[in-house]
LUMRODO-718176 format. One line per field, with one value per atom (N, C-alpha, C): residue number from 1; x, y, z; atom name; residue in one letter. Coordinates in pm, 1 decimal, decimal comma. Each point is the difference from the previous one (the first is absolute). Last residue first. Example, Ala and Ser with C-alpha at 12.3 -4.5 7.8 and 13.67 -1.06 7.14 Angstrom:
num	2	2	2	1	1	1
u	1285,0	82,0	-77,0	29,0	-89,0	90,0
v	-225,0	119,0	109,0	-572,0	119,0	120,0
w	708,0	6,0	73,0	-7,0	0,0	0,0
atome	N	CA	C	N	CA	C
residu	s	s	s	a	a	a
This chain:
num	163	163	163	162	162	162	161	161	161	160	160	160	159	159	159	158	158	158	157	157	157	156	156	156	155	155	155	154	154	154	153	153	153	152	152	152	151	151	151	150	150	150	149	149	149	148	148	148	147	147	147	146	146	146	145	145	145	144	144	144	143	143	143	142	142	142	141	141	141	140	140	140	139	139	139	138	138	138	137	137	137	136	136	136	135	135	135	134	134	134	133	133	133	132	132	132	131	131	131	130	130	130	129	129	129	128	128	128	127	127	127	126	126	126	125	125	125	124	124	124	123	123	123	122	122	122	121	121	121	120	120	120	119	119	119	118	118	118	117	117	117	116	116	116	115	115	115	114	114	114	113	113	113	112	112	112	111	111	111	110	110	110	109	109	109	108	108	108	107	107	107	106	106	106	105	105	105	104	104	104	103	103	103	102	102	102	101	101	101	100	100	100	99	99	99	98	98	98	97	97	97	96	96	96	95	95	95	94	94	94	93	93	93	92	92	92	91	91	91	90	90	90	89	89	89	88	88	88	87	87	87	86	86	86	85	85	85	84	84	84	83	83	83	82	82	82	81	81	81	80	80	80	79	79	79	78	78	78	77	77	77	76	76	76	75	75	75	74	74	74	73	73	73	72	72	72	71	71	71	70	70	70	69	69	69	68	68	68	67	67	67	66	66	66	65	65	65	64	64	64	63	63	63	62	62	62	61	61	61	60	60	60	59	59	59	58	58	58	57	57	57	56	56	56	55	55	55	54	54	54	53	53	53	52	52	52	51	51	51	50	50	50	49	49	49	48	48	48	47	47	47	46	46	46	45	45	45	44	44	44	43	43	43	42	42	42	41	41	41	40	40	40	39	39	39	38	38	38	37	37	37	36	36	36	35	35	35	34	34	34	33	33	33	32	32	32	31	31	31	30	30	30	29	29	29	28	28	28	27	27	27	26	26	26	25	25	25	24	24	24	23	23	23	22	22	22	21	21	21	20	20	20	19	19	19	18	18	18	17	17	17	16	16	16	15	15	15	14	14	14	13	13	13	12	12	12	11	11	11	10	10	10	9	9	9	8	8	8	7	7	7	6	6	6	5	5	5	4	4	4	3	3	3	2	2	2	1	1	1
u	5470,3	83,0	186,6	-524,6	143,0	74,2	-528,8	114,1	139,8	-508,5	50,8	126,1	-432,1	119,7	58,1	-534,9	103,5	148,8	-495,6	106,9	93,1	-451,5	101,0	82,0	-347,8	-48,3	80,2	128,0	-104,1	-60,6	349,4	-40,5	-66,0	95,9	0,2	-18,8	321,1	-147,7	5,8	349,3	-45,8	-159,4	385,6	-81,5	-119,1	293,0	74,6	-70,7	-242,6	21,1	119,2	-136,9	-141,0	65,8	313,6	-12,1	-105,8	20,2	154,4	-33,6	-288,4	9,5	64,6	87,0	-116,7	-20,0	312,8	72,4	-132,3	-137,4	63,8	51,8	-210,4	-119,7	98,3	253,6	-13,3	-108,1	150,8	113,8	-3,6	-268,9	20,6	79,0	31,6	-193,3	29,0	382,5	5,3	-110,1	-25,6	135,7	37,8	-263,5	-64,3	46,5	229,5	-80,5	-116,0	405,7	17,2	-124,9	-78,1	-6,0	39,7	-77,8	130,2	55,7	-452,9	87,9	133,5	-272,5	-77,5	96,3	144,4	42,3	-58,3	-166,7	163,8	53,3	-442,9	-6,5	163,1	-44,3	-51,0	-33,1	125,9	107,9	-49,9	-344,0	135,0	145,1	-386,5	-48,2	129,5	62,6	75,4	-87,7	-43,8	149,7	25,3	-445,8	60,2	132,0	-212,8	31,9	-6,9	-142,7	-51,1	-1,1	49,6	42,3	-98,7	-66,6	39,7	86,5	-240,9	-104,4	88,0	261,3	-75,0	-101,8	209,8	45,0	-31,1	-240,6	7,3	90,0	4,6	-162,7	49,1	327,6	44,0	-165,3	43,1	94,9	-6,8	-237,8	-59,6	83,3	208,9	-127,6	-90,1	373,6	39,7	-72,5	-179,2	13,5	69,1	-81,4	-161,0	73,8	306,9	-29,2	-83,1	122,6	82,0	-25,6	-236,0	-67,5	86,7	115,4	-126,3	-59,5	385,8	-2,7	-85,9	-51,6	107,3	-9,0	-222,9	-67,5	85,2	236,8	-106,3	-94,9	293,3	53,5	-54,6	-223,3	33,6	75,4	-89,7	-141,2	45,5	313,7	-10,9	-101,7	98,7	95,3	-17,5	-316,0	-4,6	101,3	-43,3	-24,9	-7,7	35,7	145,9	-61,2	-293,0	154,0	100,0	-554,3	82,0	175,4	-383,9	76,0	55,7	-422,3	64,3	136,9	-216,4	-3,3	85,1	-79,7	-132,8	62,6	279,8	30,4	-125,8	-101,8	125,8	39,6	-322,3	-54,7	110,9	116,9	-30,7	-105,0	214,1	165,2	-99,5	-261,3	58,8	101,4	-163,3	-134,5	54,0	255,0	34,1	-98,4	40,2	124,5	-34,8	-295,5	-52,5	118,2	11,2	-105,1	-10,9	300,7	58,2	-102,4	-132,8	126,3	16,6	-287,4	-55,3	99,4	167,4	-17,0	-113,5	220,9	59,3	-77,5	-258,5	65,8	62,2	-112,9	-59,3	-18,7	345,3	-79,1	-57,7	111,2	-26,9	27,1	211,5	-98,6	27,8	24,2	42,6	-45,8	126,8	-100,5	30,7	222,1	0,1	-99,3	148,0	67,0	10,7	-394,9	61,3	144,7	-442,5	113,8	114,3	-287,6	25,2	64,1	-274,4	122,0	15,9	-285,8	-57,8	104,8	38,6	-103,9	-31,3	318,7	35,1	-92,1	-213,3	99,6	75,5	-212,3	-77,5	60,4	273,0	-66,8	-76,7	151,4	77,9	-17,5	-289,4	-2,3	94,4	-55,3	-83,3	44,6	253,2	62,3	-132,0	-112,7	62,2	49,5	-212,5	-78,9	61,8	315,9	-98,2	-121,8	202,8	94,8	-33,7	-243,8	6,1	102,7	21,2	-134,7	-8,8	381,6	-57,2	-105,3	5,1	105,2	15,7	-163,6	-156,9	101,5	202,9	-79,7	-121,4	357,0	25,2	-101,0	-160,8	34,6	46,2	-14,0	-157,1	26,9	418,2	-112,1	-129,0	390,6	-20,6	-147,5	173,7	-10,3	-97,6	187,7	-106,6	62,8	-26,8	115,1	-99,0	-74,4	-120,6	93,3	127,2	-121,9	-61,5	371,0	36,8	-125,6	-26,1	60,1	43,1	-174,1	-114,0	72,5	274,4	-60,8	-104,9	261,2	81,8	-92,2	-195,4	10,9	112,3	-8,7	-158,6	7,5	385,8	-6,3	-125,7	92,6	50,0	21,7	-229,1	-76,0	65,6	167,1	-89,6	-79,2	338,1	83,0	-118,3	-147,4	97,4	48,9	-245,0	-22,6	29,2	117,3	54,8	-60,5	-108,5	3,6	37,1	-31,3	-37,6	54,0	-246,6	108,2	-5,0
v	13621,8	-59,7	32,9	30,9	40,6	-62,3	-79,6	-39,2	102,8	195,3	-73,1	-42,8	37,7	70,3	-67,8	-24,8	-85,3	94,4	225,4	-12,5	-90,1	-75,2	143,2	-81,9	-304,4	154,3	97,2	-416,7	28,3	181,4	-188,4	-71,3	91,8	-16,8	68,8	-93,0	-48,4	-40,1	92,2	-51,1	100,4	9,9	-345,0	15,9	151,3	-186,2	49,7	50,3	-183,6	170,9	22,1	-487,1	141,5	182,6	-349,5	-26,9	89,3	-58,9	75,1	44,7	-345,0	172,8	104,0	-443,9	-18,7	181,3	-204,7	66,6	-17,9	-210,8	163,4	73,3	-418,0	98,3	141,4	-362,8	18,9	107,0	-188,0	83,0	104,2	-342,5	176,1	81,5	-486,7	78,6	143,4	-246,9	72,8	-9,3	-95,4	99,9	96,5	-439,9	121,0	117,7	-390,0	48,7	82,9	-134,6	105,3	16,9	-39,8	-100,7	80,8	156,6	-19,8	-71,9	115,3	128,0	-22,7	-367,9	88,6	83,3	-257,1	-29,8	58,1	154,9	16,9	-72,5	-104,4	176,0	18,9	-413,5	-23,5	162,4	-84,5	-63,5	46,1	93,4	100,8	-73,0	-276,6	91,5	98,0	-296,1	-66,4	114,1	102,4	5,7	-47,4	-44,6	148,7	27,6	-466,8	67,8	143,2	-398,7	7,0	115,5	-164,1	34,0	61,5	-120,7	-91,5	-35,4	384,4	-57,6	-121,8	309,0	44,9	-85,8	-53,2	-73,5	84,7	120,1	-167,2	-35,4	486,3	-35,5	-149,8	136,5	19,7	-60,7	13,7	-129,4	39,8	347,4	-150,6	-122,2	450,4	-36,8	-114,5	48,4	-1,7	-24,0	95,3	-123,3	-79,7	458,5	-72,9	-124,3	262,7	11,8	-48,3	-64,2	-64,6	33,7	211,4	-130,0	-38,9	433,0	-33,9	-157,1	120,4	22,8	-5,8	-8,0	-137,4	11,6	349,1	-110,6	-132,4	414,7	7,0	-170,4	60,6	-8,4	3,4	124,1	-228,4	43,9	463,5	-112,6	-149,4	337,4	-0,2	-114,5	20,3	-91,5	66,7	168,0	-107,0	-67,2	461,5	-49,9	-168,7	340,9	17,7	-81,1	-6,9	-76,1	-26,2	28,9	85,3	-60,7	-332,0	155,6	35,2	-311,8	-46,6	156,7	-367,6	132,1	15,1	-371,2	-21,7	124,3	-78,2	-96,9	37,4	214,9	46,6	-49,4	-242,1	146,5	93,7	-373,1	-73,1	132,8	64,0	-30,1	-63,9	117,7	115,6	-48,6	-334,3	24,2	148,3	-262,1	-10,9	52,4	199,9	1,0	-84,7	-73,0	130,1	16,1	-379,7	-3,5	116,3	-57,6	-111,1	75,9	136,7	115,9	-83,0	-233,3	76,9	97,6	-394,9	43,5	41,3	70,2	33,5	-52,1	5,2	112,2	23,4	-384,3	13,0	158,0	-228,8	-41,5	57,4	344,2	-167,5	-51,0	446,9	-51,7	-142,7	385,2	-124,0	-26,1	427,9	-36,8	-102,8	358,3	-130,9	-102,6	439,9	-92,9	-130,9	237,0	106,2	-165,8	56,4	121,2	5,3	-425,7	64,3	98,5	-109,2	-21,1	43,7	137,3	-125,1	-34,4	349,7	29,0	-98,1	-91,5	86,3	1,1	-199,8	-98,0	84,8	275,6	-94,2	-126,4	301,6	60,8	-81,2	-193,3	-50,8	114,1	-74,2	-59,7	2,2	335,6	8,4	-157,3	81,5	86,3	6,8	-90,1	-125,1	4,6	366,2	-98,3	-131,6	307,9	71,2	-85,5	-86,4	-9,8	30,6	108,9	-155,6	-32,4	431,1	-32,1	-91,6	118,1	15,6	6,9	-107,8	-83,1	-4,7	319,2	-88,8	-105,5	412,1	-5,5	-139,2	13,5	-10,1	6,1	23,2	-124,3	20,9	409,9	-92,4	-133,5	350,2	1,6	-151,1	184,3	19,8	-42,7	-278,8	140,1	65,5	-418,6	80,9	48,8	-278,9	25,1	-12,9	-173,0	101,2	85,7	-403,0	-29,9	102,8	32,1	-38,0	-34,4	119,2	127,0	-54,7	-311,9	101,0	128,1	-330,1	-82,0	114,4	100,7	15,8	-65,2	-12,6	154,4	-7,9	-379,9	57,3	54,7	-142,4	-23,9	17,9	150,1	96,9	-29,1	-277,8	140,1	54,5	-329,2	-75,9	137,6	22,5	-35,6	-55,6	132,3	85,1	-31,3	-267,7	29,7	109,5	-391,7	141,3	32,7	-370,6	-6,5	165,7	-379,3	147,4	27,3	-387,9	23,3	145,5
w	-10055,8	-89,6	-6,5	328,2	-18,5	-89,4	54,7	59,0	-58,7	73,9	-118,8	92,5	222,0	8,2	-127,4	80,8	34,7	-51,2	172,6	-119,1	19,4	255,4	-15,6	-92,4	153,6	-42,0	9,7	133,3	66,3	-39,0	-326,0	128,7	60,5	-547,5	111,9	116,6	-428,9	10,1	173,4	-310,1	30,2	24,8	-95,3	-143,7	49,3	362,8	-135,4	-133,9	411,9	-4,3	-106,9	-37,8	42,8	-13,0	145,5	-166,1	-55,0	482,5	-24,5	-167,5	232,0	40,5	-141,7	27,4	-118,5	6,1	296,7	-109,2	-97,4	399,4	-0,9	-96,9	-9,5	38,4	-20,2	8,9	-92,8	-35,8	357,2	-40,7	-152,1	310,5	15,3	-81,7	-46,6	-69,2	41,4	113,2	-78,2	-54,8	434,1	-18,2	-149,7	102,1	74,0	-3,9	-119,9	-89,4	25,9	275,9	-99,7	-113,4	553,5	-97,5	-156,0	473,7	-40,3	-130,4	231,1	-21,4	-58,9	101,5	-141,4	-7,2	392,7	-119,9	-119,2	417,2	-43,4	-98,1	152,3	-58,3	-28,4	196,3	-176,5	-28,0	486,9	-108,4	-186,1	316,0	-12,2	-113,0	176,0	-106,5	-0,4	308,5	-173,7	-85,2	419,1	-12,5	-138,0	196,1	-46,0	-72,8	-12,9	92,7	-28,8	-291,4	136,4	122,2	-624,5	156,8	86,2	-444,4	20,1	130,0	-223,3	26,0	50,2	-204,0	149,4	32,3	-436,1	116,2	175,1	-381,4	-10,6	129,6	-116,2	53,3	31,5	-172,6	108,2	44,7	-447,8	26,0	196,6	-294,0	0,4	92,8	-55,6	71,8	36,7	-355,6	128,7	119,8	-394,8	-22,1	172,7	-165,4	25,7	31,2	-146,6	134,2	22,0	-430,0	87,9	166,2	-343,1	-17,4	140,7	-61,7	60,1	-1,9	-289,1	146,0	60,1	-455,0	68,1	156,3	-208,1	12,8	20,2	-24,0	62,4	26,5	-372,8	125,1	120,4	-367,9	-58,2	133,8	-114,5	77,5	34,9	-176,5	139,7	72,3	-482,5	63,9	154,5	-283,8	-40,9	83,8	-39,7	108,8	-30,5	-340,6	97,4	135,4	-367,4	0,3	80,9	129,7	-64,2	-53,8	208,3	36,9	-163,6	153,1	-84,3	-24,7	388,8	-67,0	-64,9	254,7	-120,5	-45,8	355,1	-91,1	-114,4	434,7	-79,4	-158,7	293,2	-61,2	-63,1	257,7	-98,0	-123,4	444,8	-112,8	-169,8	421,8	-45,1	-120,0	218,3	-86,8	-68,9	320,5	-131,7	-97,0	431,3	-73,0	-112,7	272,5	-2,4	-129,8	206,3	-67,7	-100,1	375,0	-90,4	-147,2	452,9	-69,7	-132,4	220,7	-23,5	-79,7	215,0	-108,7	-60,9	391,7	-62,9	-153,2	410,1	-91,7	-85,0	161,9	-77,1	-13,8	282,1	-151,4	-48,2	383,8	-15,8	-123,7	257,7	-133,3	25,4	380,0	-63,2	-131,6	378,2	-133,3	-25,1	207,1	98,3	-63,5	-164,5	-36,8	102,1	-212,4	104,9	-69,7	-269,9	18,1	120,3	-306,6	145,6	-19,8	-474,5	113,2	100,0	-320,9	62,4	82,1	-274,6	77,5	75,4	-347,4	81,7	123,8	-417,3	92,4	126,6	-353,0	101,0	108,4	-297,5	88,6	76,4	-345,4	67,5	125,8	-368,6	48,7	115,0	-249,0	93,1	66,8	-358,6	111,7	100,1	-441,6	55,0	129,1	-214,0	67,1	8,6	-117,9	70,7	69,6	-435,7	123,8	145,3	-379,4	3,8	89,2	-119,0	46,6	52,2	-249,2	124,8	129,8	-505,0	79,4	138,3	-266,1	10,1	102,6	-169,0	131,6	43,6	-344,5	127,2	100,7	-441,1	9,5	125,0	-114,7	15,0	4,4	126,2	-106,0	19,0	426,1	-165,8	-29,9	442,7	-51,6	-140,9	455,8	-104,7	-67,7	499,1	-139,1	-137,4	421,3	24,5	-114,0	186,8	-80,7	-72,5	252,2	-112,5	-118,3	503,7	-123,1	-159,1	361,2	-62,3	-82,9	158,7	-84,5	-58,6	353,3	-85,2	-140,2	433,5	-67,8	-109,4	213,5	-58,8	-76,6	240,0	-130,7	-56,6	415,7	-113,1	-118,8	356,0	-39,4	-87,4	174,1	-120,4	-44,0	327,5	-131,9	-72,7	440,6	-59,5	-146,2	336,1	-128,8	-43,6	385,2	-41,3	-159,7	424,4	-161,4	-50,0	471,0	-43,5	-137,2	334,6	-93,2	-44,1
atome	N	CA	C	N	CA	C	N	CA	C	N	CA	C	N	CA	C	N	CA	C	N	CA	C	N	CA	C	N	CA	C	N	CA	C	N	CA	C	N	CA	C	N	CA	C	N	CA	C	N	CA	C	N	CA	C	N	CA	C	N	CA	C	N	CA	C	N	CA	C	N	CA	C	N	CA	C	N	CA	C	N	CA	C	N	CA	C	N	CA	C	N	CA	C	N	CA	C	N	CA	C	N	CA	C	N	CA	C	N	CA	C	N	CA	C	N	CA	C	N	CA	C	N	CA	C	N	CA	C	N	CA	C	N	CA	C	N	CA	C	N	CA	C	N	CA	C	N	CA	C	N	CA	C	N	CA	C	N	CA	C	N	CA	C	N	CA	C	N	CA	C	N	CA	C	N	CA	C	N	CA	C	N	CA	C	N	CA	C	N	CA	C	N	CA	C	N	CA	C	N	CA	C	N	CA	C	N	CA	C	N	CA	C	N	CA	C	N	CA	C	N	CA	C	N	CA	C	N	CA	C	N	CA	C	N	CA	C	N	CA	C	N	CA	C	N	CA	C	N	CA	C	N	CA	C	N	CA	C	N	CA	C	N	CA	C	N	CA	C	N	CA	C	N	CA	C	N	CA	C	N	CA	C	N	CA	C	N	CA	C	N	CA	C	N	CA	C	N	CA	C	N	CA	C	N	CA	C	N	CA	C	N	CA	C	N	CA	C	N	CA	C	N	CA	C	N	CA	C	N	CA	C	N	CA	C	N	CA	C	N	CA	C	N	CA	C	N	CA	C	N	CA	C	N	CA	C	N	CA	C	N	CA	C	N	CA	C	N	CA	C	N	CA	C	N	CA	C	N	CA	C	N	CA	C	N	CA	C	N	CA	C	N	CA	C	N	CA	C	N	CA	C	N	CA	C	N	CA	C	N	CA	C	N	CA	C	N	CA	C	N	CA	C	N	CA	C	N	CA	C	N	CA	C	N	CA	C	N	CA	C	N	CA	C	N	CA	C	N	CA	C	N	CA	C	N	CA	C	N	CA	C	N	CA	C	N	CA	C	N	CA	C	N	CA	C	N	CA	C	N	CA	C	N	CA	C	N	CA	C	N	CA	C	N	CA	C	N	CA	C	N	CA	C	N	CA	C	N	CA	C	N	CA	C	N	CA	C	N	CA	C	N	CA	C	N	CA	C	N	CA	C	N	CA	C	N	CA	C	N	CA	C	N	CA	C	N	CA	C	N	CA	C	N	CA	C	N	CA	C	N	CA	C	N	CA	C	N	CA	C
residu	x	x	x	x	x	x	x	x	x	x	x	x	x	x	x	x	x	x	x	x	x	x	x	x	x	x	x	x	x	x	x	x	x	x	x	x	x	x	x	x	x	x	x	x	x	x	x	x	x	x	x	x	x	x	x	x	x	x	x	x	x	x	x	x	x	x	x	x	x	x	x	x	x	x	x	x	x	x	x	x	x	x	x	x	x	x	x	x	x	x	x	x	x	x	x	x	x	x	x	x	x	x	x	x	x	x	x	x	x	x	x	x	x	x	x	x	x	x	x	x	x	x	x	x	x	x	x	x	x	x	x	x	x	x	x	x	x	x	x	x	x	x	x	x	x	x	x	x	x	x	x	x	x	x	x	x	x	x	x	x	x	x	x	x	x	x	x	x	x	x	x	x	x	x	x	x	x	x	x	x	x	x	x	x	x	x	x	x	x	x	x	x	x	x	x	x	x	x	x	x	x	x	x	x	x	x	x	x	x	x	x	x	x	x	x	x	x	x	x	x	x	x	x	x	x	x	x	x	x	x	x	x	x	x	x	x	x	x	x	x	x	x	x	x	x	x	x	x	x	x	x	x	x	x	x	x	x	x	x	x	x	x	x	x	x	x	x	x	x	x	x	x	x	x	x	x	x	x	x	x	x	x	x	x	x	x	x	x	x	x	x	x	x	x	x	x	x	x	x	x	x	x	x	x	x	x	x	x	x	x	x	x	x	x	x	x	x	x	x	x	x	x	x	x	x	x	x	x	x	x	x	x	x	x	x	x	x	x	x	x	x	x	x	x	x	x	x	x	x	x	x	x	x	x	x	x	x	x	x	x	x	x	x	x	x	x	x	x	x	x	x	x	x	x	x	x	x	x	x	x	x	x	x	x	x	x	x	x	x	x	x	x	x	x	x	x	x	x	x	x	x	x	x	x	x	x	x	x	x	x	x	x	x	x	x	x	x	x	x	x	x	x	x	x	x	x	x	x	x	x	x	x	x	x	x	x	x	x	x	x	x	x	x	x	x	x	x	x	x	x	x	x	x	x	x	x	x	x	x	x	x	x	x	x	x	x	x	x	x	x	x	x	x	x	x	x	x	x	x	x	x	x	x	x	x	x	x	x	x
């Protein structure tokens, strides 16, 4: 079976820039901190994944990813942010829970097929599934919410939005 991890990689890296959202004074920087080693977890998970795109993930890859994502969503959730970040984090962590969860539900039913063809079938329905659709959706505008309140990503200046 061949498994395209193109779209799980850029939701990585989209997860680690968000994780990796900072700035300002002593409370931020501690915030960011704590973000930072939550953001290892989902580095570590990265490193472990097939790189090429002929790569399969089994079960119990996925819910290794499942694992990794909620333990990250659950280190997020203990911290205690800054104001202006308070409604990025609760979004964030909605989202990440809901992808762990997604994960979880595909791991289960990958274990309940036989073929390549039905493993594929069930990678195309995760991709297509709207609540898969909107955990991302939500990871994403958590991004977005981060750099409004002018928090930094991967260590450079987040752009103020255009008013």
């Amino acid at each position: 079976m061949v498994f395209h991890l193109r779209p799980f990689r850029a939701f990585a890296l989209l997860l680690l820039a968000v994780l990796l959202a900072g700035c300002g004074g002593p409370d931020r920087a501690e915030y960011q901190a704590d973000l930072v080693r939550a953001g290892d977890v989902i580095t570590t998970a990265l490193d472990e994944m097939p790189q090429t795109d002929r790569a399969t993930l089994g079960p119990d890859d996925v819910d290794s990813i499942a694992d990794d994502v909620r333990e990250a969503a659950d280190e997020i959730a203990d911290l205690d942010p800054p104001d202006d970040a308070a409604k990025p984090q609760r979004r964030l962590v909605r989202g990440l829970r809901g992808v762990a969860a997604a994960f979880e539900d595909l791991a289960t039913d990958l274990r309940k097929v036989q073929t390549d063809e039905q493993k594929a079938e069930l990678f195309v329905k995760f991709a297509t599934d709207p609540d898969v659709t909107t955990a991302f959706e939500d990871v994403s505008a958590s991004q977005a919410a981060y750099v409004e309140a002018g928090y930094r990503v991967f260590g450079k200046a987040a752009p103020r939005p255009a008013k």
